[in-house]
KOLGU-648597 format. One record per residue (C-alpha): x, y, z; residue in one letter. Coordinates in nm, 2 decimals, always signed. Layout:
! residues N
(zati (X,Y,Z),a)
...
***
This chain:
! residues 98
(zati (+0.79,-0.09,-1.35),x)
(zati (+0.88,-0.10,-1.02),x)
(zati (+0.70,+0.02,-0.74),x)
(zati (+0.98,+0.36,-0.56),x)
(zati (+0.80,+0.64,-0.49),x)
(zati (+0.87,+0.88,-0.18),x)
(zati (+0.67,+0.84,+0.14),x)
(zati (+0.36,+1.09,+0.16),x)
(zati (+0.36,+1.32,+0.41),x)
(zati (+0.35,+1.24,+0.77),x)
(zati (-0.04,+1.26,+0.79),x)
(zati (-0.09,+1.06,+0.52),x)
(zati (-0.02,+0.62,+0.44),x)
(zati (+0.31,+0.52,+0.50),x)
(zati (+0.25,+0.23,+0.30),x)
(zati (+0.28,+0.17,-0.15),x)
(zati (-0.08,+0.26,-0.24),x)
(zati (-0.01,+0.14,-0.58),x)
(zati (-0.24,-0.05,-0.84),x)
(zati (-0.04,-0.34,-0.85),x)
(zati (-0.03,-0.56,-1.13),x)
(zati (-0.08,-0.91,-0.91),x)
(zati (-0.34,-0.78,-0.70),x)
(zati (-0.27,-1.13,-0.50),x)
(zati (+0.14,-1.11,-0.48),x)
(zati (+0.14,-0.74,-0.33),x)
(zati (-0.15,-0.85,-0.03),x)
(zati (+0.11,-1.08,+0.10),x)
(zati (+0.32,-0.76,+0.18),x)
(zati (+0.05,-0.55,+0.30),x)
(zati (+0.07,-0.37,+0.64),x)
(zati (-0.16,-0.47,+0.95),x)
(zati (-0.19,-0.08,+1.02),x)
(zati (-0.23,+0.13,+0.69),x)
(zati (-0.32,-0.23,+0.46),x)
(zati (-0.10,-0.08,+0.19),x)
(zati (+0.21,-0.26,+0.10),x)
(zati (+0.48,-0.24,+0.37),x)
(zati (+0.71,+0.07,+0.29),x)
(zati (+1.05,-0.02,+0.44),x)
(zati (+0.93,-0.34,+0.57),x)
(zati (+0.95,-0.44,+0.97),x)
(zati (+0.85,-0.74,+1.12),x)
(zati (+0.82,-0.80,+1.52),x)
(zati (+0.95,-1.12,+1.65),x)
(zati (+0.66,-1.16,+1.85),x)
(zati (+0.45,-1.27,+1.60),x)
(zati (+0.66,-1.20,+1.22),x)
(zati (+0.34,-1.00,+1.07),x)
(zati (+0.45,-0.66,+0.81),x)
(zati (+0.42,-0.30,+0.93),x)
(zati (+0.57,-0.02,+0.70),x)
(zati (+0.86,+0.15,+0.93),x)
(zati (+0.66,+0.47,+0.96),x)
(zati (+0.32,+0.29,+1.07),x)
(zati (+0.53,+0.09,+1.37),x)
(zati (+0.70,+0.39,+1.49),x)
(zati (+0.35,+0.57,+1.51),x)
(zati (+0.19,+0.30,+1.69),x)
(zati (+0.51,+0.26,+1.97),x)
(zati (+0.48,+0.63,+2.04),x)
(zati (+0.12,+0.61,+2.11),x)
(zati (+0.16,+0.24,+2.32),x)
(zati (+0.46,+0.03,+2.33),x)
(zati (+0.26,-0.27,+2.27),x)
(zati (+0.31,-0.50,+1.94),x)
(zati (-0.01,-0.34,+1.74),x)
(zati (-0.11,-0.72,+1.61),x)
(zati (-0.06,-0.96,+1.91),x)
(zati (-0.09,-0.68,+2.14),x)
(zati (+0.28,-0.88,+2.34),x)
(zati (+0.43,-0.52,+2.54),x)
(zati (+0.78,-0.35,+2.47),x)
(zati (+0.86,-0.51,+2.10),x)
(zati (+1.13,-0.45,+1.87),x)
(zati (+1.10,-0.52,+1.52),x)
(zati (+1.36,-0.58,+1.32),x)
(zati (+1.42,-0.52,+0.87),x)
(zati (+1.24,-0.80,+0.70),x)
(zati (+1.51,-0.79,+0.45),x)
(zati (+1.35,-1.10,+0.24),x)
(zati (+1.03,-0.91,+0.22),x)
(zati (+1.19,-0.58,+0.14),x)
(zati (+1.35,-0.70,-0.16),x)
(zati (+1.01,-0.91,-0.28),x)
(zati (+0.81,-0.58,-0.21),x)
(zati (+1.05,-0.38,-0.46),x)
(zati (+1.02,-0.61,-0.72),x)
(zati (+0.67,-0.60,-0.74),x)
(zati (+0.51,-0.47,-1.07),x)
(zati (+0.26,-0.21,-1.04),x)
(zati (-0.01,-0.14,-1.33),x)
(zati (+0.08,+0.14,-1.52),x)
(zati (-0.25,+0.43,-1.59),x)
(zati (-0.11,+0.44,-1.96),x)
(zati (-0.05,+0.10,-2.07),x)
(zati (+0.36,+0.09,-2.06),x)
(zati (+0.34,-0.28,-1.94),x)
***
């Protein structure tokens, strides 16, 4: 099973707050803001760590400042490579499907 579901509301993680069936293979996509796995992946070229889209663009509203290495006025750019990884991830399924 893959891991799509729709973003929570705006209060809420941005991130895949999933039980994921390699607890170890989804940490390697997890967000430095919200520490779920990156939703819609970004990665600064300051220093190339994940944020989910929604977690950078909160963070650049409140301080344009790269919310990991702290480097001012950052863009960050798809992290294509990691999307695609991050969709084929496997979550557990609750009832036993897989």
């Amino acid at each position: 099973m893959r891991a799509i579901r729709k973003a929570k509301d705006a209060g809420g993680t941005a991130g895949y707050d999933e039980t994921w069936a390699d607890e170890a293979e989804a940490q390697k996509y997890e967000c430095m803001i919200c520490k779920c796995v990156a939703r819609s992946a970004l990665a600064p070229a300051c220093c190339g760590e994940l944020f989910c889209e929604l977690c950078w663009v909160r963070c650049q509203a409140r301080e344009a400042r790269c919310p990991h290495c702290r480097q001012d006025t950052v863009l960050a750019d798809a992290a294509h490579k990691d999307r695609k990884m991050i969709q084929n991830l496997e979550i557990h399924c609750s009832y036993g499907c897989g």
